[in-house]
C-alpha positions in Angstrom: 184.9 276.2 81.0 183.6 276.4 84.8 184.7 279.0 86.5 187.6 278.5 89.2 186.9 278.4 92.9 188.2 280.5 95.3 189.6 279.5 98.6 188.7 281.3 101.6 192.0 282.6 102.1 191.8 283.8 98.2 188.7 285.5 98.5 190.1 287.0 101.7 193.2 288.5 100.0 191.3 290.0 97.2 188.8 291.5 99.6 191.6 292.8 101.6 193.5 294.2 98.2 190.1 295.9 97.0 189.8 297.7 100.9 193.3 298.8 100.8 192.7 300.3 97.4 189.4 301.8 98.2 191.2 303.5 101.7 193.6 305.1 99.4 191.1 306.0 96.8 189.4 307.5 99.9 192.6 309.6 100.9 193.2 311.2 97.8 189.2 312.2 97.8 189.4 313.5 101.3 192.8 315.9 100.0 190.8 316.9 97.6 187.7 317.7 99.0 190.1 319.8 101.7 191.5 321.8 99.0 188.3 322.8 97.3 186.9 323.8 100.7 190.3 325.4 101.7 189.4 328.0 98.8 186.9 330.0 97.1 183.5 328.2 96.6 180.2 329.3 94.9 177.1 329.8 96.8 175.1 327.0 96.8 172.7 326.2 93.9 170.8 322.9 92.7 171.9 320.6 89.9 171.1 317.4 88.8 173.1 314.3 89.1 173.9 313.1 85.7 176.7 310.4 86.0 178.6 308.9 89.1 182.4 307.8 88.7 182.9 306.2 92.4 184.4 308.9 94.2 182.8 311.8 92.1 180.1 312.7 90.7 178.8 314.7 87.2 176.6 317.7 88.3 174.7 319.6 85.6 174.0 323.1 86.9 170.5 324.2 86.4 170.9 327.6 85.9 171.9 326.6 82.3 173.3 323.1 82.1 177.1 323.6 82.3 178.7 320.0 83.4 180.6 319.8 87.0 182.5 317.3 88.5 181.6 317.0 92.4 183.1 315.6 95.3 181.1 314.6 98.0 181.2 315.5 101.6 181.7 313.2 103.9 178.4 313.1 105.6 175.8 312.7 102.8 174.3 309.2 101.7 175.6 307.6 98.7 174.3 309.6 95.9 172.6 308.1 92.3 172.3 309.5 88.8 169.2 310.9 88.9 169.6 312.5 92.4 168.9 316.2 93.1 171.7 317.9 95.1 172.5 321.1 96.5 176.7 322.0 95.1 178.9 325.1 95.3 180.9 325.3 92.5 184.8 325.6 92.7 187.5 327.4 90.2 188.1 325.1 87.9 184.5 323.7 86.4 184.5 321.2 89.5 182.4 321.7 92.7 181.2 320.1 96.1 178.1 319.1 96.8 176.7 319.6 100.4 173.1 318.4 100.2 171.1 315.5 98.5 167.8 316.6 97.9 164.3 313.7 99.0 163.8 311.5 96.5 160.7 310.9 94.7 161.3 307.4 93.8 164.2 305.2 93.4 165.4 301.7 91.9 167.8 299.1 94.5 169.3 296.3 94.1 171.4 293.7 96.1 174.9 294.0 95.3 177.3 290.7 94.9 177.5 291.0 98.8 173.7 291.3 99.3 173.7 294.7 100.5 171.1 296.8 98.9 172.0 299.9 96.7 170.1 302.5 94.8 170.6 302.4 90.8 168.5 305.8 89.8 166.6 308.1 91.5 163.4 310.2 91.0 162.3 308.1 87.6 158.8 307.4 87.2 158.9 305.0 84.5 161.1 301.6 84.4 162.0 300.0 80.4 162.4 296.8 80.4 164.6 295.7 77.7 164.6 292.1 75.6 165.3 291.0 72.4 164.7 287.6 70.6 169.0 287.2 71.2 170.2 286.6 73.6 167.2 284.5 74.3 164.8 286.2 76.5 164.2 285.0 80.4 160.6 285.6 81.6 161.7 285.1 85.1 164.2 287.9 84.4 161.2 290.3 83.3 159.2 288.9 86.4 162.3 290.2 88.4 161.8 293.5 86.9 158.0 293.9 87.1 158.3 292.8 91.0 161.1 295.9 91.2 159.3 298.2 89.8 155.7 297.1 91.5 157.6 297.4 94.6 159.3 300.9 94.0 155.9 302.3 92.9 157.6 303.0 89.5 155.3 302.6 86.1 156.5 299.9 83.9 157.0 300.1 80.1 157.9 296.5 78.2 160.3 296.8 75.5 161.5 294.3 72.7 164.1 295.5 70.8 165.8 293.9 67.9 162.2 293.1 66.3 163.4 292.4 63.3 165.9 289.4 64.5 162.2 287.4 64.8 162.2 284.4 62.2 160.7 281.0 62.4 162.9 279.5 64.5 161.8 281.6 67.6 158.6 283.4 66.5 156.4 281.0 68.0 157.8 281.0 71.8 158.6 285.2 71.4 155.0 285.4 70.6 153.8 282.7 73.7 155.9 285.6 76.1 154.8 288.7 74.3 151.0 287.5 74.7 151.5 286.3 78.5 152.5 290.1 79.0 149.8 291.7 76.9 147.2 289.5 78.4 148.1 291.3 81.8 147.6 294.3 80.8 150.9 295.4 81.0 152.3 298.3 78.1 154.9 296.6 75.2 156.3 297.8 72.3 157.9 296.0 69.9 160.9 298.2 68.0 163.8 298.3 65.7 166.8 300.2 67.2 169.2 299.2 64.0 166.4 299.3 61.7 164.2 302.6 63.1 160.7 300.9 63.4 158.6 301.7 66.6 161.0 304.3 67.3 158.6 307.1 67.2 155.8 305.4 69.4 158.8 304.6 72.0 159.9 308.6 71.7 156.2 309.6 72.8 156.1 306.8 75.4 159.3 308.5 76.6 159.0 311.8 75.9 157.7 313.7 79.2 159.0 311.4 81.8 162.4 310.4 83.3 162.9 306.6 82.3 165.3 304.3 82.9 166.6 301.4 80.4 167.1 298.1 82.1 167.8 294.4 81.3 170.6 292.2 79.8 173.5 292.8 78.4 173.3 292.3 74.7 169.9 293.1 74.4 170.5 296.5 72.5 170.5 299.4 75.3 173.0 301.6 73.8 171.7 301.2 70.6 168.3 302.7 71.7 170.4 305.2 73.1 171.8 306.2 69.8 168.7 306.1 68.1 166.9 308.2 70.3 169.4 310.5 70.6 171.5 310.8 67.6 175.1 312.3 68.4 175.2 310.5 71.8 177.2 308.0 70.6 177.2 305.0 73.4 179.1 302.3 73.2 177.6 299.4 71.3 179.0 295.9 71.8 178.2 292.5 69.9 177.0 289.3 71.3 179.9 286.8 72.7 179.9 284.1 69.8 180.9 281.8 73.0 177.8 282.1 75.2 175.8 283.8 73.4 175.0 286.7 75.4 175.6 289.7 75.4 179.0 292.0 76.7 179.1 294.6 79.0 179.1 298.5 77.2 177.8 300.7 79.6 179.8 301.1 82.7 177.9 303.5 84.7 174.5 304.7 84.5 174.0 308.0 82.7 171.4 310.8 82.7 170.2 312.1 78.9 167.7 314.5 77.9 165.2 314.6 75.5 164.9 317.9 73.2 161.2 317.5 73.3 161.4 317.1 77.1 161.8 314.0 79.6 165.0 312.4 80.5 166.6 309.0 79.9 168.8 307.5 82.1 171.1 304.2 80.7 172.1 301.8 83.0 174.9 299.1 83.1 173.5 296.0 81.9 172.8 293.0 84.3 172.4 289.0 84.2 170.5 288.6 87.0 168.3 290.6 89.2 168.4 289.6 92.9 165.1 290.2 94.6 166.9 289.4 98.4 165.7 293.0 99.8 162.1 292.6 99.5 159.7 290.0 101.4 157.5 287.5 100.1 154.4 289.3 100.2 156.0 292.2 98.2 156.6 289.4 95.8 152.6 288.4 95.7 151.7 292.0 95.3 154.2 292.5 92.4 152.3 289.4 90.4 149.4 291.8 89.6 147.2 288.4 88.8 147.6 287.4 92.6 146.0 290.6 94.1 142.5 289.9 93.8 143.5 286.1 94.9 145.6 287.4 98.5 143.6 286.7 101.1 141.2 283.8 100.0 142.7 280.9 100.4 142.0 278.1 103.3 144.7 278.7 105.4 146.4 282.2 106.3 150.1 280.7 106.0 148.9 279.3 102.4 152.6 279.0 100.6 150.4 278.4 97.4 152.5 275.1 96.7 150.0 272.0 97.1 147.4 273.0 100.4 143.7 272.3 99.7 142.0 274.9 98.9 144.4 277.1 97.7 143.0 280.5 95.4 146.2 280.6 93.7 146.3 277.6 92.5 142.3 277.4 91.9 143.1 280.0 89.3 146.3 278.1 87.8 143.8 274.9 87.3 141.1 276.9 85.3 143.6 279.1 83.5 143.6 282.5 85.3 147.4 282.9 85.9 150.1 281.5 83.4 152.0 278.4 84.4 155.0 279.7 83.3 154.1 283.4 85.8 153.7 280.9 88.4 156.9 279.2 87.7 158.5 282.8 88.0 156.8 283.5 90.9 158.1 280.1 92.7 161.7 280.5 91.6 161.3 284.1 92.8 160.0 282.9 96.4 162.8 280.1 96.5 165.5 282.9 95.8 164.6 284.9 99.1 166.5 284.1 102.3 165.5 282.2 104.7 163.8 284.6 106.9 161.6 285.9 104.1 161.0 282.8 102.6 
């Protein structure tokens, strides 16, 4: 069934409902915030930013790991698990935070409005998450390399669900797998329900704060669950309607690993807009063009159908995928105008 339309005055009405609810969301923060401030706070101490619930915020301490939730002040940035923050504790195992510490790295994305907005902070390494169901996008993991590329962030491959490959879709799974592994790029192929590959993902992981991302339905949370046992994340099936999968995790969450390194487990998404970088950050995140940029005829080459074109030189004899290509022109075509 398509989905119904909204009328201007529709969409206006709901976006006025959702400000007035955010404004009073917003009031009862700000009373609150007075009232921690109007009595007896800590002295101020780092933590870690584990969780975000709007409003608030879960702060581990880390001067032994006790759990805090924080209000923010007024004046600091929107804040992302992940994120390294200065807090004073309050009376009752909750607490203000009154400084966001630099970043090392971070993760955006557009929201439905097209404004950007961090997802997690400080990671170093970015899992990208498929499974043979729901049927795997390569433009979707394109979306993801060009992210991570762009954010400096290490990339790490990851099909779950191995053991749902039969005849029916072994051939094109392998045709993706081998496009990727042909790039040079890292992939593992695991097991979540079934436990094999799970110790060569644990080293990958082990050592480094990751974070999971791709479609729903693709088997995030039960990763999460493997790797951790006693977590206990939500796990949800695939919609027998569409075919895809249904939304479990509803914000992202820190975890750590006994043997060291930290996981953190982010909602699952459909789509990845790309609107907040340009098109060259696109060419430089299709690690095939790199050694292409800069050689063909004209300066302004779009790579489309101009003579004498590196890029596609290299798709006639077989140097960059058709199908990369393909990602890399829906990609282009996706950017606004003024990139584009």
């Amino acid at each position: 069934m398509a989905k119904r339309q909204l009328n201007r005055r529709q969409s206006w009405r709901i976006e006025k409902i959702q400000s007035e609810r955010a404004a009073r969301a917003a009031r009862r923060e700000s009373q609150a915030l007075a009232a921690l401030e109007g009595g007896d706070l800590g002295p101020e101490q780092y933590g870690l930013v584990i969780a975000h619930f709007g409003v608030t915020v879960e702060v581990e301490a880390e001067d032994g790991g006790a759990i805090h939730r924080c209000h923010l002040r007024a004046n600091l940035p929107p804040l992302v698990t992940g994120d390294r923050v200065v807090w004073r504790a309050g009376n009752q195992a909750n607490g203000v935070i009154v400084a966001q510490l630099p970043r090392r790295s971070e993760l955006c994305r557009p929201d439905q409005r097209g404004q950007l907005k961090p997802v997690a902070a400080n990671v170093d390494q970015i899992v990208i998450v498929f499974a043979p169901r729901p049927e795997p996008h390569a433009n979707l993991i394109d979306r993801y390399l060009v992210a991570a590329e762009h954010a400096g962030i290490r990339p790490l491959l990851l099909l779950n669900k191995a053991d749902l490959i039969d005849d029916t879709n072994a051939a094109s799974i392998d045709a993706l797998l081998d496009t990727y592994r042909q790039l040079g790029y890292p992939l593992l192929e695991v097991s979540a329900h079934r436990g094999s590959g799970m110790q060569e993902l644990q080293a990958r992981l082990d050592g480094h704060v990751s974070v999971f991302v791709g479609q729903s339905g693709v088997g995030k949370s039960s990763l999460v669950n493997s790797l951790l046992p006693g977590v206990d994340t939500r796990v949800g099936a695939l919609s027998e309607l569409t075919g895809k999968g249904t939304h479990t995790t509803t914000t992202a969450r820190l975890f750590h690993f006994p043997g060291g390194g930290e996981l953190i487990d982010s909602p699952g998404i459909r789509e990845f807009a790309l609107s907040h970088v340009s098109r060259q950050d696109v060419e430089d995140g299709f690690i095939e063009f790199r050694a292409l940029l800069g050689r063909c005829r004209f300066r302004d080459c779009r790579h489309e159908q101009e003579p004498g074109c590196a890029l596609l030189a290299a798709l006639a004899d077989g140097r960059i995928h058709p199908q990369r290509m393909a990602s890399y022109r829906h990609i282009v075509a996706s950017l606004p105008e003024t990139e584009y």
